[in-house]
C-alpha positions in Angstrom: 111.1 185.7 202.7 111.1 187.0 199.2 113.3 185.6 196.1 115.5 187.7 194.0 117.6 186.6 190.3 120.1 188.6 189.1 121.4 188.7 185.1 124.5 190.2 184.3 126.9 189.5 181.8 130.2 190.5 183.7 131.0 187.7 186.0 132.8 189.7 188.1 129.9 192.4 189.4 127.2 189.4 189.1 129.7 187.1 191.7 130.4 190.4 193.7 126.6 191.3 193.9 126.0 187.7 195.1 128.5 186.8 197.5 129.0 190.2 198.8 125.3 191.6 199.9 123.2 190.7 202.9 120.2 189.3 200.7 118.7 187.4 203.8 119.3 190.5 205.8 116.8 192.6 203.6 114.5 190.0 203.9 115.7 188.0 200.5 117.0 184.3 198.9 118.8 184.7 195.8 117.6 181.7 193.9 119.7 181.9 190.7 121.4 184.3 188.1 122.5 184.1 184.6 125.1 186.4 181.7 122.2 187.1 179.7 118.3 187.6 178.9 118.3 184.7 176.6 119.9 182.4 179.3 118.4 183.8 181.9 114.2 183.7 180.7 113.5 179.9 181.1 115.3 180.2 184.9 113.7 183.1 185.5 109.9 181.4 184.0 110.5 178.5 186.8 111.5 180.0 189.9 109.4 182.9 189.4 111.2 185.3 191.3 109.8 188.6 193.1 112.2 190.4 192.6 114.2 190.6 189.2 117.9 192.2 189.1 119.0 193.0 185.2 121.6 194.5 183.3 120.4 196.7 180.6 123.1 195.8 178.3 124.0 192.3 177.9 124.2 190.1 174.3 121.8 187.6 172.7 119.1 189.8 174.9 119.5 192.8 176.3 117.1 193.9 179.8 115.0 196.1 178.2 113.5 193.1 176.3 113.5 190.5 178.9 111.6 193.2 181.2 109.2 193.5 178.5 108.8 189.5 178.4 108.3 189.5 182.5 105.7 192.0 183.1 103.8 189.9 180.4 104.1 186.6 181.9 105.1 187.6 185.5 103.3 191.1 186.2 103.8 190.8 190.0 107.5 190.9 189.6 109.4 193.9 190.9 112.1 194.7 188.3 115.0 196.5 189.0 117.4 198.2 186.1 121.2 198.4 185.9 123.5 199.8 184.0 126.8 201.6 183.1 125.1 204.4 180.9 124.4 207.4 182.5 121.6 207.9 179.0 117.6 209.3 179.8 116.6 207.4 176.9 117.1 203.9 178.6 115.8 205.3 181.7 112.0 206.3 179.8 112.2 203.2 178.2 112.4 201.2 181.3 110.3 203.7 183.0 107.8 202.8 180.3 107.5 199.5 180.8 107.1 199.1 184.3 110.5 198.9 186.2 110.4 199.9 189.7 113.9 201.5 190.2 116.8 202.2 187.9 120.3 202.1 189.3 124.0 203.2 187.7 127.4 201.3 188.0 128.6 201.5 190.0 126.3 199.7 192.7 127.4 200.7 196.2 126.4 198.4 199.2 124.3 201.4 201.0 122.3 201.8 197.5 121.3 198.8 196.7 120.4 198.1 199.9 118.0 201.1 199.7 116.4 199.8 196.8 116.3 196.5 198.4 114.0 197.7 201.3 112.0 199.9 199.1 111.1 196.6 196.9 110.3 194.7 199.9 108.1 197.5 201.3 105.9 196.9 198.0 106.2 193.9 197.6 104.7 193.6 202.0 101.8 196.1 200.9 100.8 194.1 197.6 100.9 191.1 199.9 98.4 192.7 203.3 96.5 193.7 200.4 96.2 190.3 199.0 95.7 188.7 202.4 93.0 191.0 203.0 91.1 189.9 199.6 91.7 186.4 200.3 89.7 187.0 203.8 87.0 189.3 202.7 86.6 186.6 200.0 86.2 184.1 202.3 83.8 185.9 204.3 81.8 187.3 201.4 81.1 183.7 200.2 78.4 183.0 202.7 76.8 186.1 202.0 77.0 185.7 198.2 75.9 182.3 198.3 72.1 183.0 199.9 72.3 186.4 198.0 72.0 184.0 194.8 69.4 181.7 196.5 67.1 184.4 196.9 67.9 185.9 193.7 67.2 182.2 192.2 63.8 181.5 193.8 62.5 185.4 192.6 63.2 184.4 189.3 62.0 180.8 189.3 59.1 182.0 191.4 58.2 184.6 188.7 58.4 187.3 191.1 60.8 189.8 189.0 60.3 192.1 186.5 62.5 191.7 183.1 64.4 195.0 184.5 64.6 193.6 188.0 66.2 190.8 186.4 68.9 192.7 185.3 68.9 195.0 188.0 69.7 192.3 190.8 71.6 189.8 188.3 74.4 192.7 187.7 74.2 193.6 191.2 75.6 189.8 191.9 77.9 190.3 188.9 75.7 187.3 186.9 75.5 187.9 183.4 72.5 187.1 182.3 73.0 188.4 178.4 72.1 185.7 176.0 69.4 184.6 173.9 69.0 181.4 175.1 68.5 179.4 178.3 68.3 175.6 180.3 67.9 174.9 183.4 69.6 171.9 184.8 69.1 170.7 188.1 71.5 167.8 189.9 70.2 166.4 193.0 72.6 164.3 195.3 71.7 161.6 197.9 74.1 159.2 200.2 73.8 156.0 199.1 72.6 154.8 202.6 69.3 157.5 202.8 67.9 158.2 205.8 65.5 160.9 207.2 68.1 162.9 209.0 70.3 166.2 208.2 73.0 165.6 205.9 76.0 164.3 207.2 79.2 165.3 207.0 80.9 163.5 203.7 84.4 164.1 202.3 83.1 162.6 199.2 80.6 164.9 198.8 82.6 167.8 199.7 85.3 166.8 197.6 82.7 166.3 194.6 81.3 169.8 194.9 84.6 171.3 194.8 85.7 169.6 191.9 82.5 170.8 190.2 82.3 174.0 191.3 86.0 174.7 189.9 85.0 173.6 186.9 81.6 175.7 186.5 83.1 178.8 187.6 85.8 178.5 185.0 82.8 178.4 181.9 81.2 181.7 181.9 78.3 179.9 179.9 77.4 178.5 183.2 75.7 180.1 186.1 75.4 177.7 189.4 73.2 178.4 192.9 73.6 175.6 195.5 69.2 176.2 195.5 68.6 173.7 198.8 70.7 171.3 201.6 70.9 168.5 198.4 70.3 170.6 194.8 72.4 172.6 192.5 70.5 174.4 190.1 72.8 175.6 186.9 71.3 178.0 184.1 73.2 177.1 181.0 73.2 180.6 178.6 73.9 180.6 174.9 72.8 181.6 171.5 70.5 179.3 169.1 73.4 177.7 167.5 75.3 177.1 171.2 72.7 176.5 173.7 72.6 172.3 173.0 76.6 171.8 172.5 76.8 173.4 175.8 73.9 171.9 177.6 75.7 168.1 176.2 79.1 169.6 177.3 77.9 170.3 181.0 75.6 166.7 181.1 79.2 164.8 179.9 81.3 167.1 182.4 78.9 166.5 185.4 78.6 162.8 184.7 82.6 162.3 184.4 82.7 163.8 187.8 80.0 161.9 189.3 80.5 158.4 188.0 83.4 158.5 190.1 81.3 158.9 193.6 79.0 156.2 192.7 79.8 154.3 195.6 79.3 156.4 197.9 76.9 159.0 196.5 73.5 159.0 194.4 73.6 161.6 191.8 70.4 162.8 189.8 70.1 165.2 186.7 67.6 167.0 184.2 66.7 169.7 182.6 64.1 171.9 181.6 64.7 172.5 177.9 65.5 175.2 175.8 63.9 179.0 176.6 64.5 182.5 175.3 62.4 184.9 177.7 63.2 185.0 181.5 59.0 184.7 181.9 59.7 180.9 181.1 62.3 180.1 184.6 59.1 179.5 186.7 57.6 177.3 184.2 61.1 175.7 183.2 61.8 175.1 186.5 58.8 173.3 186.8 59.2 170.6 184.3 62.7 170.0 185.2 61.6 169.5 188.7 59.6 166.9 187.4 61.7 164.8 185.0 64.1 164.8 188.3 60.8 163.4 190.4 61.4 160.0 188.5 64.1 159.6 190.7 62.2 158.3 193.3 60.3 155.8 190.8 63.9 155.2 189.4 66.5 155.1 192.1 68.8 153.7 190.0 68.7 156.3 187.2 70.9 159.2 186.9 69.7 161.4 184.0 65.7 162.2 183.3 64.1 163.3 180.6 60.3 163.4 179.2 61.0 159.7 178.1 61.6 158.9 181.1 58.2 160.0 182.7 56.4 158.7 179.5 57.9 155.2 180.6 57.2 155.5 183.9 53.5 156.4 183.0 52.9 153.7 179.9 54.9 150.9 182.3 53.0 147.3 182.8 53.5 145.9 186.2 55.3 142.3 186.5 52.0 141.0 188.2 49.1 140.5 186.8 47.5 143.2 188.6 48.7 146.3 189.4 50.7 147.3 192.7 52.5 150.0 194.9 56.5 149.3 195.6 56.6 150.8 198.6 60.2 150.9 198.7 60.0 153.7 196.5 57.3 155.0 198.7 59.9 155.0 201.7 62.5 156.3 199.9 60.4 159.3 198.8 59.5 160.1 202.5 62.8 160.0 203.4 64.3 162.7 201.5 61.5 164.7 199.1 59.5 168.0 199.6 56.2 169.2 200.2 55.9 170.1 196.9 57.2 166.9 195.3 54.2 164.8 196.2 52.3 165.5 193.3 54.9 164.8 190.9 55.5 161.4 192.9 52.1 160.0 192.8 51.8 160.9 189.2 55.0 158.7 188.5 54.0 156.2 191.3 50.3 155.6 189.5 50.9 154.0 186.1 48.6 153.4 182.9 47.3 150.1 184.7 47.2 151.1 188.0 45.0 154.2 186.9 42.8 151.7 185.3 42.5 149.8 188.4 41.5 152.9 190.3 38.3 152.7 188.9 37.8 149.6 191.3 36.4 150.1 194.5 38.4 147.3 195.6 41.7 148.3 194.2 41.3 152.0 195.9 41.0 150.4 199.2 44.3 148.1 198.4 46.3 151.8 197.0 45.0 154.0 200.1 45.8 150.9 202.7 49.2 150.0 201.1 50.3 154.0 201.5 48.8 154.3 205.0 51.3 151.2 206.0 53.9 153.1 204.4 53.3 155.8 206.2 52.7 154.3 209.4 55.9 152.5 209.1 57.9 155.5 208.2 56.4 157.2 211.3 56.7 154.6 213.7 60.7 154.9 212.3 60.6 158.5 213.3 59.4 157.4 217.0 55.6 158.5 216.2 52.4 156.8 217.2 50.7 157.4 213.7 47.2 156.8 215.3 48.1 160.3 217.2 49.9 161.8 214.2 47.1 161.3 210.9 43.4 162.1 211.0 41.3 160.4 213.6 38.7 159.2 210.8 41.7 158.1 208.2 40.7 154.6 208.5 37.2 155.2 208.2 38.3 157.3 205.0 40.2 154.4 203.5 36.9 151.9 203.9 34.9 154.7 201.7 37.4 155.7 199.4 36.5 156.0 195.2 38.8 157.1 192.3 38.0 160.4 192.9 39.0 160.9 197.1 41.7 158.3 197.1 44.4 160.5 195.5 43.9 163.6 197.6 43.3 161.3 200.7 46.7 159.6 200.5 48.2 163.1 199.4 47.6 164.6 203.1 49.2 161.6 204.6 51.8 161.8 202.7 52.3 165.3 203.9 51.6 164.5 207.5 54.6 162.3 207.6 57.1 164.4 205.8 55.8 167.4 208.0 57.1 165.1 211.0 60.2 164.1 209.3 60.8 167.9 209.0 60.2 168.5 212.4 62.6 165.5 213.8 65.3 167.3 211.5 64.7 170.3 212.7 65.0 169.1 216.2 68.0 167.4 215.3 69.4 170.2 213.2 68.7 172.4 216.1 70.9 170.4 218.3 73.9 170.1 215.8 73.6 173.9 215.5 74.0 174.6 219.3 77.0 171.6 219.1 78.4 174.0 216.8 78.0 177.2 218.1 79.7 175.8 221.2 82.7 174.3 219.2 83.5 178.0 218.2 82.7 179.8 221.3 85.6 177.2 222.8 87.7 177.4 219.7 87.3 181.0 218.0 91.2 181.5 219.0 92.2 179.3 216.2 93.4 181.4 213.6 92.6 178.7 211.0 89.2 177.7 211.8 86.5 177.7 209.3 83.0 176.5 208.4 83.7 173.2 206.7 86.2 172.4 210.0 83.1 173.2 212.5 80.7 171.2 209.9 83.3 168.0 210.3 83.3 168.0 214.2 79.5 168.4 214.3 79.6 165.2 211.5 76.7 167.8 209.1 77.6 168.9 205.6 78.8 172.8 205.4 76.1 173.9 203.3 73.5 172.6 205.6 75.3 174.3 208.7 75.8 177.4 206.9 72.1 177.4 206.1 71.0 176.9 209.8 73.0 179.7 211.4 71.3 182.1 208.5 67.5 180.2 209.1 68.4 179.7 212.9 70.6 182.8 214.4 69.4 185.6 211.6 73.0 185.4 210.9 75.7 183.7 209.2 78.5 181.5 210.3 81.5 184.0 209.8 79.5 186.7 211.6 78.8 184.5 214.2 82.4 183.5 214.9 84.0 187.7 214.0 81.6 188.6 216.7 82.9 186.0 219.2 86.5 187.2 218.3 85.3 190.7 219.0 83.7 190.6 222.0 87.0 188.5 223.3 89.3 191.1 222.0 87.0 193.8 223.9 87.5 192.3 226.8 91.1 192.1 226.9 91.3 195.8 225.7 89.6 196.7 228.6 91.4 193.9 231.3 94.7 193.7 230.1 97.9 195.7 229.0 98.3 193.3 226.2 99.9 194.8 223.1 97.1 194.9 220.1 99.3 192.2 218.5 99.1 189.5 221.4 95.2 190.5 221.3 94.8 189.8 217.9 96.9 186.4 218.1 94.7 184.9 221.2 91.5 185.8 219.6 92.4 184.1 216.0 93.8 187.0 213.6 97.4 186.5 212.6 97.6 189.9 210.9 97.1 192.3 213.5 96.3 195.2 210.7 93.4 192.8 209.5 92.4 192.1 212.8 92.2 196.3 213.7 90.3 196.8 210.4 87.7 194.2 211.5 87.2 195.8 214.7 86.7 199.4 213.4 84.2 197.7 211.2 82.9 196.2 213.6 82.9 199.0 216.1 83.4 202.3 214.7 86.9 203.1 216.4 90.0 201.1 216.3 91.7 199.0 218.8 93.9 201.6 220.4 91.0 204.4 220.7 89.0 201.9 222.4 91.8 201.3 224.6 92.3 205.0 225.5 89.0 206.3 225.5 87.9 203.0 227.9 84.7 203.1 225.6 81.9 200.3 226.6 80.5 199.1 223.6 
């Protein structure tokens, strides 16, 4: 039901007007009225009517200038004009600004309630139309979202031309116009890691809400959700900008974080300052390494070059140098292929390169990282004497400064191949738990991708990612073709009106739900129907 306020400075009409029509009838609630525009504005700024009801003439202000003040603040509004002067001049005037319909004392039941039902009629099609927008929002995001993935990696990857930049940045309505750049990246871990997908966490969807209302609101920010657990945000500005708001994202992102600290481990750095967009792959090279130290420094939240020089200059507690191979299990549990380097680099130190140039030491490094390893496959339910090289231990008895590194490398690659695999198998198995939750629950008009991600305990983003890697598809096409295929059958079956069809298969509009399926299909509903076409 819609809301209508009424200003008129004769008592009499305004009590007549109230107590006398049908508001609820014509689909209305009259929440309030006042004498006059000056009495009337603050009433009329808090209940926000739909539909506004004014004398032209009144004292202190008149309805011409209250109009004007409502379509400014309030452009949705529907305004409608009355008055006792049959004059053309107040009739342009409130044509001019905006008013939907202008009526003369005066106002007979049958009239008004014609203009009643014509304000409702547009106010109903400004609302489908919004409900529409709203749904192909919804549905776009998914699309949008690996859209920008790709459109990241081409440009990180070096991949693009300067024109293809623009080209594909304008086509994904990102403006990439300014001088300057940084990349940022902000990793995020539960604080109890472990080797499988990620699971579900209200924390950590509540967290990435919070941010992403606030990035989307800064147009000097541009954000892609780049893997299951990174953001990656370019920050844009000019040469006197580009470090205030670099500092002004590092403080916003930490205010948000510090509060998840409990539950969540969150990781940041950048890449520094750049002008040219040849720089992303290189920029996104060194930020990738400043956020490495993460796994050297779990306990660290913001990285810089200091970081690494401190990781690389650090003197072990003992007096000779060693491995922590927590760190080395935490790594394996969460990092990338292409993170090892990085790792070991942080992992070997000033003394502990020093002591690589002992025989005896290189035998401790490669042994201490094989039980690492072994350890971290036996976890994953591997026999690592079936898994790693045949001859590894044979390797490890001969190994020098120079084969040690690229020796423990490749087992450290064998064992986060695995742990890809057993996510995989398991992701495979929450992706057919949640293509069965929608197949049994596609009738629910209010189910979505975050619900499905909760019963199949996975975070949305990684669900979303393995119907697109998985099924070639994504998660909303998945479910609209389960919807359509149910409403085809029913066409076909039943004499159900297109209305009850749309209902059972989870579309409350049925004009959305008819647009879908002509999308979908080519025809509408009711042709289907009466041509008794087999798609």
């Amino acid at each position: 039901m819609y809301s209508v306020f009424l200003v008129e400075d004769e008592i009499v009409i305004r009590d007549g007007l109230k107590a006398s029509f049908p508001w609820e009838q014509y689909g209305f609630s009259y929440v309030g009225d006042a004498a006059d525009g000056e009495m009337a504005l603050p009433l009329i700024r808090q209940a926000k009517p739909d539909v506004l009801i004014t004398d032209i003439k009144m004292p202190f202000m008149d309805g011409i200038d209250l109009s004007k003040i409502i379509k400014k603040e309030l452009p949705n509004t529907r305004i409608i004009i009355i008055s006792g002067f049959d004059d053309f001049s107040y009739a342009q005037e409130a044509i001019s600004i905006g008013v939907d319909n202008y009526l003369l004392k005066p106002i007979t039941k049958e009239k008004l309630a014609e203009v009643m039902t014509d304000a409702k009629e547009k106010l109903d099609k400004v609302n489908e139309k919004d409900r529409y927008l709203e749904q192909f929002r919804a549905e776009s995001q998914e699309y949008e979202q690996f859209a920008r993935v790709r459109f990241f990696n081409q440009l990180v990857g070096g991949t693009m031309s300067v024109s293809d930049v623009y080209e594909k940045s304008e086509e994904l309505g990102l403006s990439l116009d300014a001088t300057h750049y940084n990349l940022l990246l902000l990793a995020f871990t539960p604080i109890s890691g472990n080797s499988s997908a990620p699971v579900y966490s209200k924390y950590m969807a509540r967290l990435s809400d919070q941010l992403m209302q606030y990035l989307k609101c800064c147009p000097e920010y541009i954000v892609f959700h780049w893997n299951m657990d990174t953001y990656a945000i370019i920050v844009k500005g000019d040469e006197s900008s580009i470090e205030v708001n670099t500092k002004t994202l590092f403080e916003n992102i930490e205010r948000r974080c510090v509060v998840f600290e409990d539950e969540l481990n969150w990781y940041l750095a950048e890449s520094g300052v750049i002008t040219r967009f040849s720089e992303f792959p290189k920029a996104c090279q060194l930020a990738n390494k400043r956020l490495s130290c993460r796994y050297i420094n779990p306990k660290g939240h913001i990285f810089t070059d200091e970081d690494i020089e401190a990781i690389e200059n650090r003197e072990d507690d003992s007096n000779s140098a060693s491995v922590d191979q927590r760190l080395v299990s935490l790594f394996l549990e969460s990092a990338e292929d292409s993170e090892i380097d990085n790792f070991l680099s942080n992992l070997v130190s000033n003394q502990t390169k020093s002591a690589l140039q002992s025989m005896l030491f290189c035998k401790y490094f490669a042994m201490t990282m094989y039980m690492c390893v072994c350890d971290f496959l036996k976890r994953l339910s591997y026999e690592p004497d079936a898994v790693l090289s045949s001859d590894v231990r044979n390797q490890i008895e001969k190994v020098d400064s120079e084969s040690v590194i690229p020796l423990v490398r490749e087992m450290l690659a064998v064992a986060i191949s695995k742990r890809k695999n057993e996510v995989g198998k398991q992701s495979r198995s929450q992706l057919s738990a949640a293509m069965k939750y929608v197949d049994e629950h596609y009738s629910d008009s209010n189910l979505t991708l975050n619900q499905v991600a909760k019963e199949v305990n996975i975070s949305p983003s990684y669900l979303s990612a393995m119907f697109s890697r998985e099924n070639k598809t994504t998660f909303v096409e998945y479910m609209t073709a389960k919807r359509m295929e149910a409403a085809k059958a029913m066409l076909r079956n039943t004499g159900d009106k297109t209305q009850d069809i749309a209902d059972k298969v989870g579309y409350k509009d049925s004009h959305y739900f008819s647009y879908i399926f002509k999308k979908t299909y080519g025809i509408s509903p009711k042709e289907f129907r009466a041509k008794g076409q087999d798609l």
